[in-house]
DSSP file (Angstrom, degrees, kcal/mol; ACC not computed):
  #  RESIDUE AA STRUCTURE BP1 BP2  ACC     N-H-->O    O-->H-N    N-H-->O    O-->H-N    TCO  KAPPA ALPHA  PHI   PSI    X-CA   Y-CA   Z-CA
    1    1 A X              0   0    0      0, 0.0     2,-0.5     0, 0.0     0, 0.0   0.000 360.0 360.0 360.0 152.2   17.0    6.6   -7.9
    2    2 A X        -     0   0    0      2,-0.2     8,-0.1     8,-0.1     6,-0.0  -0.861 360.0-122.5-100.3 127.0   13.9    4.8   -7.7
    3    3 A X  S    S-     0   0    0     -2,-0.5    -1,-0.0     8,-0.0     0, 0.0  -0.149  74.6 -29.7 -75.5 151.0   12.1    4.4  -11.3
    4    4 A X  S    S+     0   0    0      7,-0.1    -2,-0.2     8,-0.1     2,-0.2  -0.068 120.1   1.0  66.7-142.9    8.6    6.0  -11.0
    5    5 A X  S    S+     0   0    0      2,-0.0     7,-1.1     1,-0.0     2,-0.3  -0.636  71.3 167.6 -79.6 151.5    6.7    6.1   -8.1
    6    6 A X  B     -A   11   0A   0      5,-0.3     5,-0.2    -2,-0.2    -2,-0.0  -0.926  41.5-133.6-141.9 176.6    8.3    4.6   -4.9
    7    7 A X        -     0   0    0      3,-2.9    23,-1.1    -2,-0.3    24,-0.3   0.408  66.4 -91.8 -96.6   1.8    7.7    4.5   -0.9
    8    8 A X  S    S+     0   0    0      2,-0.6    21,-0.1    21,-0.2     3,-0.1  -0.176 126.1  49.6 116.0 -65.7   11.6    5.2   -0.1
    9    9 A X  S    S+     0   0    0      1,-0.1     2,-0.2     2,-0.0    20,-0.0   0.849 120.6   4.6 -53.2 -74.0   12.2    1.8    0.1
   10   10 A X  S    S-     0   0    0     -8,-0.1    -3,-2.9     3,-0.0    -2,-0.6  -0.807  74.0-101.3-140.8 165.3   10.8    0.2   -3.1
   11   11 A X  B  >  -A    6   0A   0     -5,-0.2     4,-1.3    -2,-0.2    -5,-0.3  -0.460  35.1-116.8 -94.0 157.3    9.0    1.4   -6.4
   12   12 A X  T >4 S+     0   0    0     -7,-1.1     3,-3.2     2,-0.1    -1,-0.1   0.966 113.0  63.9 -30.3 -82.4    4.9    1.0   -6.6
   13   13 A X  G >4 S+     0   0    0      1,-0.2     3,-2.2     2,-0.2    -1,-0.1   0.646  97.3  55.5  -6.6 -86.2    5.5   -1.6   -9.6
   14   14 A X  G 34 S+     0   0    0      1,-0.3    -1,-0.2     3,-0.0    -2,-0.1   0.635  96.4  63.7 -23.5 -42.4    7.2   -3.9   -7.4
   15   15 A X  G << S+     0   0    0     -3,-3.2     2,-0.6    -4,-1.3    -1,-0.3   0.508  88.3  79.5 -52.9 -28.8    4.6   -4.1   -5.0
   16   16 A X    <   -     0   0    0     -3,-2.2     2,-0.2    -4,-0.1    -1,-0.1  -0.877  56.0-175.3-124.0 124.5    2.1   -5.6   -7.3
   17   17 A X        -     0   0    0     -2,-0.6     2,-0.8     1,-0.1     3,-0.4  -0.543  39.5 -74.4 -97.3 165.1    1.9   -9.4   -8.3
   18   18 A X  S    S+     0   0    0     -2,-0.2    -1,-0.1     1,-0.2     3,-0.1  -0.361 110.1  17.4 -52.1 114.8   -0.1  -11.4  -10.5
   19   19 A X  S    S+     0   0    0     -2,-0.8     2,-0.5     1,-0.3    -1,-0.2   0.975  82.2 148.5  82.0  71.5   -3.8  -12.1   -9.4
   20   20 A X        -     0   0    0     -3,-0.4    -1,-0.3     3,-0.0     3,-0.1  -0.779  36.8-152.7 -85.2 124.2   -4.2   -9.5   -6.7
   21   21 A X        +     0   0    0     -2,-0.5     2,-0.3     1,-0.2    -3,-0.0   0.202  67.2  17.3-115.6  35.5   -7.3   -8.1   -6.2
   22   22 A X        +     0   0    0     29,-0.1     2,-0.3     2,-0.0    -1,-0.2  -0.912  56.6 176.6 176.7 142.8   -7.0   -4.6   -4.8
   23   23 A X        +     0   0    0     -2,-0.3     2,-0.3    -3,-0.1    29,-0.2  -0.787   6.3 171.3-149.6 157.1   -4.0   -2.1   -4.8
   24   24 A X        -     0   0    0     -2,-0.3     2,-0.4     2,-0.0    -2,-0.0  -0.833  26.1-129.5-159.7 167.8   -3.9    1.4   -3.6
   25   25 A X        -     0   0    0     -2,-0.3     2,-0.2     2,-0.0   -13,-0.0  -0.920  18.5-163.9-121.6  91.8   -1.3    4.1   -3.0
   26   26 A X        -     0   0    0     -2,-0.4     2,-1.5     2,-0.1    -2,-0.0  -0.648  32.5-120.8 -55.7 139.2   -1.0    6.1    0.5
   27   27 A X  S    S+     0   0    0     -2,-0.2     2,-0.4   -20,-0.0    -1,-0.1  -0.349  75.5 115.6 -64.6  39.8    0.8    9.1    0.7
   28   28 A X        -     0   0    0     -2,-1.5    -2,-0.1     1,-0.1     5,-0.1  -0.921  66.2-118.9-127.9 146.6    3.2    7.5    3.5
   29   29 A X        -     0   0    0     -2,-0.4     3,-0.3     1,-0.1   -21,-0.2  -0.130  38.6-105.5 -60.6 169.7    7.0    6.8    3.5
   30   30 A X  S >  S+     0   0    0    -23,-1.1     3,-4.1     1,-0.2     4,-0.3   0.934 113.3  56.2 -74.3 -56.2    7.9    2.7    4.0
   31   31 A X  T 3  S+     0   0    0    -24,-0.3    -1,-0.2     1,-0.2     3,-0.1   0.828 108.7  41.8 -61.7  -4.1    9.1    3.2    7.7
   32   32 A X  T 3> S+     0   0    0     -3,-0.3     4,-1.0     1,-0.1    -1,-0.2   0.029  90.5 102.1-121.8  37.1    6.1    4.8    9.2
   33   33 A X  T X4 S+     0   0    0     -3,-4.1     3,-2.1     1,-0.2     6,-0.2   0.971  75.1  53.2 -30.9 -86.7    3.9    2.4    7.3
   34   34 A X  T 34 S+     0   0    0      1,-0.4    -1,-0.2    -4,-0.3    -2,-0.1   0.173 119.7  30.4 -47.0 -18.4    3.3    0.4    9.9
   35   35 A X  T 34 S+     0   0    0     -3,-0.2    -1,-0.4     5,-0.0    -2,-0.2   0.379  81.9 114.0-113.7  -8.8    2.0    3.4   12.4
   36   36 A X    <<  -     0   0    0     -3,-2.1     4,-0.3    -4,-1.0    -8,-0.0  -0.485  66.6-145.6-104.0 127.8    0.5    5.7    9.8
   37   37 A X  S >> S+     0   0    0      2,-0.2     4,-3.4    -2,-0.2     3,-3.1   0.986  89.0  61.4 -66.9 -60.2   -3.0    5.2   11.0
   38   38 A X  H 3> S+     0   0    0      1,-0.3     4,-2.9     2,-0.2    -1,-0.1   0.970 106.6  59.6 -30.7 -65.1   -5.0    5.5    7.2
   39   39 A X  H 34 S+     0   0    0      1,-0.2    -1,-0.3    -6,-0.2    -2,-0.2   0.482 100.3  42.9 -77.5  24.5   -2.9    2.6    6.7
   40   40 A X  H X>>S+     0   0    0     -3,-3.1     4,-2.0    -4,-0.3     3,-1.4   0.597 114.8  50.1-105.0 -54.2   -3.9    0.3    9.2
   41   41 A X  H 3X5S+     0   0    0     -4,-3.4     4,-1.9     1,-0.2     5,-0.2   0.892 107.6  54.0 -65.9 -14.6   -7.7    1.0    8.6
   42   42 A X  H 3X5S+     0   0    0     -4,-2.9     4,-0.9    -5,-0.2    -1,-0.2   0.772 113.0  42.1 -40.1 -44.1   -6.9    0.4    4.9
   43   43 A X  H X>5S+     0   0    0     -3,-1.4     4,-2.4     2,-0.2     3,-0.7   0.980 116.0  54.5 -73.8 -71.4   -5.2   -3.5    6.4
   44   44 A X  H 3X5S+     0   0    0     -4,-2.0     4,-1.4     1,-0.3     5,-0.4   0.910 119.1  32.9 -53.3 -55.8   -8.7   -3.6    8.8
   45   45 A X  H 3X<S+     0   0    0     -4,-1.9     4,-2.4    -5,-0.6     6,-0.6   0.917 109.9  58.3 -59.1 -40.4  -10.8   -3.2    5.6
   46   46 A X  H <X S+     0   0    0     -4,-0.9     4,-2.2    -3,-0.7    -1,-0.2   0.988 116.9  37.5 -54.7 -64.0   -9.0   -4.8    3.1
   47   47 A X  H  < S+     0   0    0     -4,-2.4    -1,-0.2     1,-0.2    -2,-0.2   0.546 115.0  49.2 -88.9  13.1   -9.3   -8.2    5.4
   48   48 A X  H  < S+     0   0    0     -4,-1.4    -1,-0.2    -5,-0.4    -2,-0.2   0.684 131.6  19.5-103.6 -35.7  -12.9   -7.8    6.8
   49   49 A X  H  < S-     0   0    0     -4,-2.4    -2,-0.2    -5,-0.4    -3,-0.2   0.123  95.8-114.1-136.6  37.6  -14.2   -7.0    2.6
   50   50 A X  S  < S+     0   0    0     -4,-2.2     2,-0.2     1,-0.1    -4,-0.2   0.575  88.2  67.8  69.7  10.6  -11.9   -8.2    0.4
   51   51 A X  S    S-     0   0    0     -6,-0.6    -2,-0.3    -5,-0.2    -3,-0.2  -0.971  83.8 -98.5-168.2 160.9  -11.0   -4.6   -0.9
   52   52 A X        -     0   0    0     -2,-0.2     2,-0.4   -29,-0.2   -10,-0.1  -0.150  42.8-109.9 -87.1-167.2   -9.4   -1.5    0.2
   53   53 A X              0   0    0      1,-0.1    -7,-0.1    -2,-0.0    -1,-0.0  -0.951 360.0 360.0-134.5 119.2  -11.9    1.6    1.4
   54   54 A X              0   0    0     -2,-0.4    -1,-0.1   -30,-0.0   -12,-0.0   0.223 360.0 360.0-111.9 360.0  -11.6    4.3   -1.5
């Protein structure tokens, strides 16, 4: 079992390092990350302003 919150994969917690400046949480599993459309325009935003799109 994964403590807390996790993707499938890995727990939130893990996910976050020191000196980050922007987290969020999608409501998609780890293997369809990578296709889940929200999270790509989440990636496009993130590196064009330095923050995710709430």
């Amino acid at each position: 079992m994964m403590p807390k919150v996790d993707d499938g994969k890995g727990s939130v917690e893990n996910s976050k390092f020191d000196g980050m400046r922007d987290h969020i949480c999608l409501p998609v599993t780890h293997p369809f990350m990578m296709k889940n459309n929200k999270v790509i325009k989440q990636v496009f935003h993130y590196l064009n302003h330095d923050q995710f799109n709430r």
